[in-house]
Backbone as ProteinMPNN parsed JSONL, in Angstrom:
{"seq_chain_A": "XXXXXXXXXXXXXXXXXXXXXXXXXXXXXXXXXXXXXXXXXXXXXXX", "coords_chain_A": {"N_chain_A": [[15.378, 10.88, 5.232], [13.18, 8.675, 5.346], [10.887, 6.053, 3.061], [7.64, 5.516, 3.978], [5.793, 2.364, 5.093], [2.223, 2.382, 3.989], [2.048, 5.12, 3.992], [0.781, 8.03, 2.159], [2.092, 10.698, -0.848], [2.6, 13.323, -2.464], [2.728, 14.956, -5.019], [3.715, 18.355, -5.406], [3.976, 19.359, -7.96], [2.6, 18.871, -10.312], [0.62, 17.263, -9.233], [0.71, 14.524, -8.719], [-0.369, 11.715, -7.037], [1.5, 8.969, -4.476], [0.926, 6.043, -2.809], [2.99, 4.28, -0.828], [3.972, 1.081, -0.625], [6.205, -0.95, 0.153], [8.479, -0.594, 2.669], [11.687, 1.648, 3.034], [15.101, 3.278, 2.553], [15.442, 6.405, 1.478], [14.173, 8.599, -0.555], [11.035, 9.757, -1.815], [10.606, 10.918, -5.507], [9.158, 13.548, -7.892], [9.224, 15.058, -10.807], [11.332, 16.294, -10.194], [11.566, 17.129, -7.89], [11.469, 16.606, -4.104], [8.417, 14.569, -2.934], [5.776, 15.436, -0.952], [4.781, 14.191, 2.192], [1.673, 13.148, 2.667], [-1.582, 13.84, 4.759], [-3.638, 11.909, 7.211], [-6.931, 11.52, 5.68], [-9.639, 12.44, 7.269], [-12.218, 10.645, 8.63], [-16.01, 9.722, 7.796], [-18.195, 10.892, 9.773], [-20.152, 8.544, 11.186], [-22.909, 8.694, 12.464]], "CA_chain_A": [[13.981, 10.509, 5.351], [12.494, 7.234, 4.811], [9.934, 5.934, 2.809], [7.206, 4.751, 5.204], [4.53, 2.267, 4.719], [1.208, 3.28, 3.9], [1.596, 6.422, 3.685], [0.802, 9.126, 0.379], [2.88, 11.074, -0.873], [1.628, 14.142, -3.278], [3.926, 16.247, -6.115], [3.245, 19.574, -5.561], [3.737, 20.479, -9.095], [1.775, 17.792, -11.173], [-0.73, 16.874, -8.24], [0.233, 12.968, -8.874], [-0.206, 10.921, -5.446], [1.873, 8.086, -4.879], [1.047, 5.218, -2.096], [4.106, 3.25, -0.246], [3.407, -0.299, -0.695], [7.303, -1.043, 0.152], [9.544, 0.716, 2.958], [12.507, 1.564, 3.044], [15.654, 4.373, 2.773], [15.643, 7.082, 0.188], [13.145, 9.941, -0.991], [9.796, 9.67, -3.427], [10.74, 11.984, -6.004], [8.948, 13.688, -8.861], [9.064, 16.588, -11.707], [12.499, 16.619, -9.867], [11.38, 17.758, -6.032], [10.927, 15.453, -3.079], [7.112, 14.312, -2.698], [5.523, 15.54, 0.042], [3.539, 13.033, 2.288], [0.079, 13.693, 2.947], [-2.105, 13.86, 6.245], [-4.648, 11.038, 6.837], [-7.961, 12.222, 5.462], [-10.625, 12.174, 8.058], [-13.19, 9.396, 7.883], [-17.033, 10.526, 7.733], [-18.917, 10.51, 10.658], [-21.613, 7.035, 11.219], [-24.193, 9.319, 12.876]], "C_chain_A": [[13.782, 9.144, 4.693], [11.09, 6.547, 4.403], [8.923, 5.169, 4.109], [5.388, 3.972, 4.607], [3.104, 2.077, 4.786], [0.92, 4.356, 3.538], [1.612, 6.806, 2.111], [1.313, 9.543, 0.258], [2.427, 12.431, -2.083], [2.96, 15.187, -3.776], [3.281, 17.488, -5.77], [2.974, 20.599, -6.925], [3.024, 19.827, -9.848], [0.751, 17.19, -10.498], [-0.726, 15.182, -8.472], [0.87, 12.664, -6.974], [0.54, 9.803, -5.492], [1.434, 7.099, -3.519], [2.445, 4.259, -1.896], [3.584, 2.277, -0.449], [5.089, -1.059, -0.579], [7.808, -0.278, 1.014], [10.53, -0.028, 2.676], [13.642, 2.853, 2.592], [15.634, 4.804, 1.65], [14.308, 8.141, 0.608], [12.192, 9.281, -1.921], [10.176, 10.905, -3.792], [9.593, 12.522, -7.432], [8.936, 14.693, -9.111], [10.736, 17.292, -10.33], [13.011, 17.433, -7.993], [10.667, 16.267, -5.296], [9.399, 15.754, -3.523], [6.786, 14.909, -1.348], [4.253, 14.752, 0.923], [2.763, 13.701, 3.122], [-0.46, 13.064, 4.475], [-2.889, 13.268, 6.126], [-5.762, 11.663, 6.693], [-9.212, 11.685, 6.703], [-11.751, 10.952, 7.706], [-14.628, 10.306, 8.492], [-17.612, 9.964, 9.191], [-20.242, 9.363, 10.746], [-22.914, 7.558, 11.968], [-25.216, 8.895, 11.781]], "O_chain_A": [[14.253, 8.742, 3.629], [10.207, 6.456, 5.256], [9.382, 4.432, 4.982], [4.393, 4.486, 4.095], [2.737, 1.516, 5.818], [-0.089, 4.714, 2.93], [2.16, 6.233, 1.169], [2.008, 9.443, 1.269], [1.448, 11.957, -2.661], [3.781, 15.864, -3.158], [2.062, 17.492, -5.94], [2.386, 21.662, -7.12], [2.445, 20.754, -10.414], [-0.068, 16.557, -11.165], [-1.773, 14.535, -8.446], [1.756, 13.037, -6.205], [0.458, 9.297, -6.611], [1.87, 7.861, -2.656], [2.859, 3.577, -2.833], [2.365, 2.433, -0.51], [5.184, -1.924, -1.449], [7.841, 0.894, 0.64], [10.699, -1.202, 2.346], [12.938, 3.749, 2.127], [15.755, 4.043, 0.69], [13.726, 8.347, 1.672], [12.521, 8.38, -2.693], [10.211, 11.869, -3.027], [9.202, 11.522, -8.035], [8.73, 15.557, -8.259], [10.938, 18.415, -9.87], [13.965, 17.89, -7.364], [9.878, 15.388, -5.646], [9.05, 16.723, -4.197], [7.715, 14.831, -0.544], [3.088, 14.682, 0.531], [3.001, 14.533, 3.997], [0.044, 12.152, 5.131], [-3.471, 13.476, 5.061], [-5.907, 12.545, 7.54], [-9.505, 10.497, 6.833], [-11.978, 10.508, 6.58], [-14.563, 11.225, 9.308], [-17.472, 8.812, 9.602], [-21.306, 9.67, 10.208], [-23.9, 6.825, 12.042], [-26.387, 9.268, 11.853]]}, "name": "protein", "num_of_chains": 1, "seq": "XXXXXXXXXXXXXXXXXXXXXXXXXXXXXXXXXXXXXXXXXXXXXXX"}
């Protein structure tokens, strides 16, 4: 897997987020488990 950028990335055990600002090959790791990257959050409706 490869970092990709833009995207988030979220610890599952410490709840810290991380932003890409850099790709490239490897893993985001923390508290010793891959990161898992996050789904874009919806944007609010302009109604």
């Amino acid at each position: 897997m490869a970092n990709t950028l833009g995207k988030r990335y979220l610890c599952e055990t410490c709840k810290t987020e991380v932003l890409c600002t850099k790709q490239g090959a490897g893993v985001v790791a923390c508290c010793g488990k891959d990161m898992v990257e996050q789904q874009p959050r919806p944007l609010p409706s302009s109604d």
